[in-house]
Z-matrix of the N, CA and C atoms (Angstrom, degrees):
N
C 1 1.436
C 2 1.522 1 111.31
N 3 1.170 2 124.22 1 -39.59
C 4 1.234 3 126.44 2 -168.29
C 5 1.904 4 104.95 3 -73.62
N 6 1.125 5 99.44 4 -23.58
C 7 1.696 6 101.42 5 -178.41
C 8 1.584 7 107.44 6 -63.25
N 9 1.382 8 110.67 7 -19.74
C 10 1.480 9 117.08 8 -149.70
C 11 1.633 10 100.68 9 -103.03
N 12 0.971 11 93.52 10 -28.05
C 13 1.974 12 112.79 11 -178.96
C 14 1.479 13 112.07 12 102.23
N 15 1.338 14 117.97 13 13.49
C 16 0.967 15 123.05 14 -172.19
C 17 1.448 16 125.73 15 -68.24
N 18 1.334 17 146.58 16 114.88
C 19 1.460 18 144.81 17 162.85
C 20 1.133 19 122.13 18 -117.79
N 21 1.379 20 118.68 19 161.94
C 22 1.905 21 103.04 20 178.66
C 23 1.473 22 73.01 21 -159.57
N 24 1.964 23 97.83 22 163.05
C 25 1.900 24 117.75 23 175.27
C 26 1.251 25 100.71 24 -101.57
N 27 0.948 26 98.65 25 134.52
C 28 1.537 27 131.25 26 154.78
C 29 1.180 28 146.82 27 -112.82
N 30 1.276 29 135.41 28 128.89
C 31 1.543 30 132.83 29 -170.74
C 32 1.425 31 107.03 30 -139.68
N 33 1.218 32 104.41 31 138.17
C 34 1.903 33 114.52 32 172.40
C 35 1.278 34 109.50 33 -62.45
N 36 1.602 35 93.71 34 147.02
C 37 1.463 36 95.95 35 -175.09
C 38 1.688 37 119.93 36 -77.60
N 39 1.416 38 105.77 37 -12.21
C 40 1.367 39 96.14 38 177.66
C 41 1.518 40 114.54 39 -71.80
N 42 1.232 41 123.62 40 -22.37
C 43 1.854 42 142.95 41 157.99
C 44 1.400 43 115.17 42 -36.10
N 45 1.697 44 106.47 43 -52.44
C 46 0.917 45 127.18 44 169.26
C 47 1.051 46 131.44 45 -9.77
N 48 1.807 47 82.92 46 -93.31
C 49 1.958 48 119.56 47 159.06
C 50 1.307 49 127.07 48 -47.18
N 51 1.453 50 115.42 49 -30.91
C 52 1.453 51 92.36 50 172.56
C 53 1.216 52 111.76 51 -110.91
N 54 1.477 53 135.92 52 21.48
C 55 1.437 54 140.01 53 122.20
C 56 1.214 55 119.26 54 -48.38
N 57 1.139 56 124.69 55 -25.59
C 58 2.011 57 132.14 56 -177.73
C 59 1.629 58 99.72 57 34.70
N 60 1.680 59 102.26 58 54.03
C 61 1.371 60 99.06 59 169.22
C 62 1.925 61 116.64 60 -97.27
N 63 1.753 62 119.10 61 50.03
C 64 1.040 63 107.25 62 166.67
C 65 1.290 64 110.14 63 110.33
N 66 1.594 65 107.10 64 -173.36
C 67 1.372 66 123.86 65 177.81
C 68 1.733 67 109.75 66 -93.25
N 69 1.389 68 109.22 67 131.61
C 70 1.489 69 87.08 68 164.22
C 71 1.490 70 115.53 69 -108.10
N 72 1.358 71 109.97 70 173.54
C 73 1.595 72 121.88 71 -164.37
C 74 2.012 73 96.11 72 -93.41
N 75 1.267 74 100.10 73 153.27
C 76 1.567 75 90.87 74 -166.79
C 77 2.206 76 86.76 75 -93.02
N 78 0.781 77 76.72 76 -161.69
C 79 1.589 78 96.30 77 -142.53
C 80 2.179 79 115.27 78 -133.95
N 81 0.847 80 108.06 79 94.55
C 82 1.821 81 86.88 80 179.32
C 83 1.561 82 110.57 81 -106.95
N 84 1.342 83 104.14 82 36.80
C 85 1.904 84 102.38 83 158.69
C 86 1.417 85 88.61 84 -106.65
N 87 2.122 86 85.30 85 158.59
C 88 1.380 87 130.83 86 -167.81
C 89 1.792 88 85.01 87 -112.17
N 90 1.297 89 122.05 88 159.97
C 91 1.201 90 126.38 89 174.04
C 92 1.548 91 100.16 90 -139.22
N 93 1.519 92 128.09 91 118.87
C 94 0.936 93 143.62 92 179.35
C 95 1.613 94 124.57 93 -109.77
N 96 1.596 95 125.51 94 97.38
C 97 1.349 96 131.74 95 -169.73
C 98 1.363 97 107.49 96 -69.17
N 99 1.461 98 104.85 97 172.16
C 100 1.132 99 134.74 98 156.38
C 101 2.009 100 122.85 99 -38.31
N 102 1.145 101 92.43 100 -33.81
C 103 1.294 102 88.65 101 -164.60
C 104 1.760 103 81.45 102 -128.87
N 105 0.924 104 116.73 103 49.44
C 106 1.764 105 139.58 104 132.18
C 107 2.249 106 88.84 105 64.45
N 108 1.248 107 108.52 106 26.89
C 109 1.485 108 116.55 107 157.83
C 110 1.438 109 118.47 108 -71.29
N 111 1.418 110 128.07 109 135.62
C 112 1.706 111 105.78 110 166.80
C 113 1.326 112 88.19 111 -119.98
N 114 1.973 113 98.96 112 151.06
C 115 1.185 114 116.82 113 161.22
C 116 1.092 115 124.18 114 -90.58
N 117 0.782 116 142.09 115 167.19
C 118 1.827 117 159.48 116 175.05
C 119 1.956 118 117.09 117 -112.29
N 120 1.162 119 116.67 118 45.73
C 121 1.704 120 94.96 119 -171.21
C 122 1.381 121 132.03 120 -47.59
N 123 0.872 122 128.05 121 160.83
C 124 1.590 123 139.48 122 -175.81
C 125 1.306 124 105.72 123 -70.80
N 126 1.278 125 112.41 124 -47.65
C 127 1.534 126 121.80 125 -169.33
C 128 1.397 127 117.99 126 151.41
N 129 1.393 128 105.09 127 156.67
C 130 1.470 129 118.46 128 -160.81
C 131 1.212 130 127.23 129 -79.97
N 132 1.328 131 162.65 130 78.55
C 133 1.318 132 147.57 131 165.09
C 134 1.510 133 133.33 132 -40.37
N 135 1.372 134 104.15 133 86.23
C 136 1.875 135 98.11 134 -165.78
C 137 1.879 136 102.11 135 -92.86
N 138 1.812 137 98.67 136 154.75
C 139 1.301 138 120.62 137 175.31
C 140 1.194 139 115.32 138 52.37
N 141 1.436 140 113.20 139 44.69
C 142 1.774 141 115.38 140 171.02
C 143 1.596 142 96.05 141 -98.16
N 144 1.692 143 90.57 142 133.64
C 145 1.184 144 110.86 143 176.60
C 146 1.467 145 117.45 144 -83.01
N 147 1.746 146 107.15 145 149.32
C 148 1.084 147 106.52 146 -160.49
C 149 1.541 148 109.83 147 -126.07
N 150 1.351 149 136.60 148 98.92
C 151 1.702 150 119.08 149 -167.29
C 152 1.278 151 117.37 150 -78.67
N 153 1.744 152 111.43 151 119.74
C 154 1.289 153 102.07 152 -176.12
C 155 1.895 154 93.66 153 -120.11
N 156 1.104 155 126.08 154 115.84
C 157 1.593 156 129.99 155 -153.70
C 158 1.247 157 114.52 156 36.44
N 159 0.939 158 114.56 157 -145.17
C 160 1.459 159 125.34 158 171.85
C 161 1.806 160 124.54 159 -47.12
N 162 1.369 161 111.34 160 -19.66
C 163 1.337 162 110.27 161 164.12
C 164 1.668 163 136.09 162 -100.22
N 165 0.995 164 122.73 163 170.90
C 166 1.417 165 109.78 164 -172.15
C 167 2.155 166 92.62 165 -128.09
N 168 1.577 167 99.03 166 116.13
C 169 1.192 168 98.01 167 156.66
C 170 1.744 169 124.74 168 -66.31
N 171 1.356 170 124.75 169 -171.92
C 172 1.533 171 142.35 170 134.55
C 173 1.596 172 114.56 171 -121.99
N 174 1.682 173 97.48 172 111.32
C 175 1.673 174 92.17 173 165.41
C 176 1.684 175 107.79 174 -116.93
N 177 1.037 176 102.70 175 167.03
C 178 1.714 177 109.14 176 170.97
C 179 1.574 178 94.07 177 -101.25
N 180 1.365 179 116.92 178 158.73
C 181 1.321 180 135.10 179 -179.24
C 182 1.632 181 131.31 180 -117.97
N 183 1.075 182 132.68 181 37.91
C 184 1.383 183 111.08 182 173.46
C 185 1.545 184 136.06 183 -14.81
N 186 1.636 185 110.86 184 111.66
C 187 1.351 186 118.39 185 -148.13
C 188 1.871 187 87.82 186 -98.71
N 189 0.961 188 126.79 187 120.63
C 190 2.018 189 120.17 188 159.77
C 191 1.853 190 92.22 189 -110.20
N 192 1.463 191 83.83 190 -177.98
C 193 1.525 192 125.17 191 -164.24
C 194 1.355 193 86.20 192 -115.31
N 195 1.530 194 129.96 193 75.57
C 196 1.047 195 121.00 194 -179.16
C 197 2.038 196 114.82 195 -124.69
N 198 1.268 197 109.74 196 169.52
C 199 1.425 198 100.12 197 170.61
C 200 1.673 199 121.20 198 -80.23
N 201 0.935 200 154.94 199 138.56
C 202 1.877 201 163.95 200 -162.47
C 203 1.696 202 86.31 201 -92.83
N 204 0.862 203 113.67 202 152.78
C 205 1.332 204 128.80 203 173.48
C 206 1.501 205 99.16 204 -124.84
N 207 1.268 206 115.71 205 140.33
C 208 1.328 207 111.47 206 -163.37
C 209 1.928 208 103.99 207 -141.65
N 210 1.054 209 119.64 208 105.77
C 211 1.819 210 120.66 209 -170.14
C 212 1.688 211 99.16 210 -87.90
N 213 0.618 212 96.42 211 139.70
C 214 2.178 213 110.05 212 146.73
C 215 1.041 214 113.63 213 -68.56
């Protein structure tokens, strides 16, 4: 993927949930890592806006079942 320029967002679904941003739309991509893992997402979150200063993007979201990494 990375050869291709390819990126997409993603957020865990437990993030998700306590955003209570909705229903998501199901999804039929496979997501295949680096280190030859595939994901499975839950489902997609399309055209959530995103404020970056004064403007407001739209991204779509790829939702996984993933672990949060969490720093101090």
């Amino acid at each position: 993927m990375c050869d291709l320029g390819v990126s997409f967002s993603r957020m865990p679904y437990s993030i998700f949930q306590k955003l209570g941003l909705g229903e998501l739309q199901t999804t039929p991509i496979s997501l295949q890592f680096i280190d030859d893992s595939v994901k499975y997402p839950l489902g997609i979150l399309e055209n959530f806006p995103i404020q970056v200063g004064d403007f407001y993007v739209h991204d779509d979201f790829i939702i996984l079942d993933m672990v949060v990494d969490v720093y101090a």
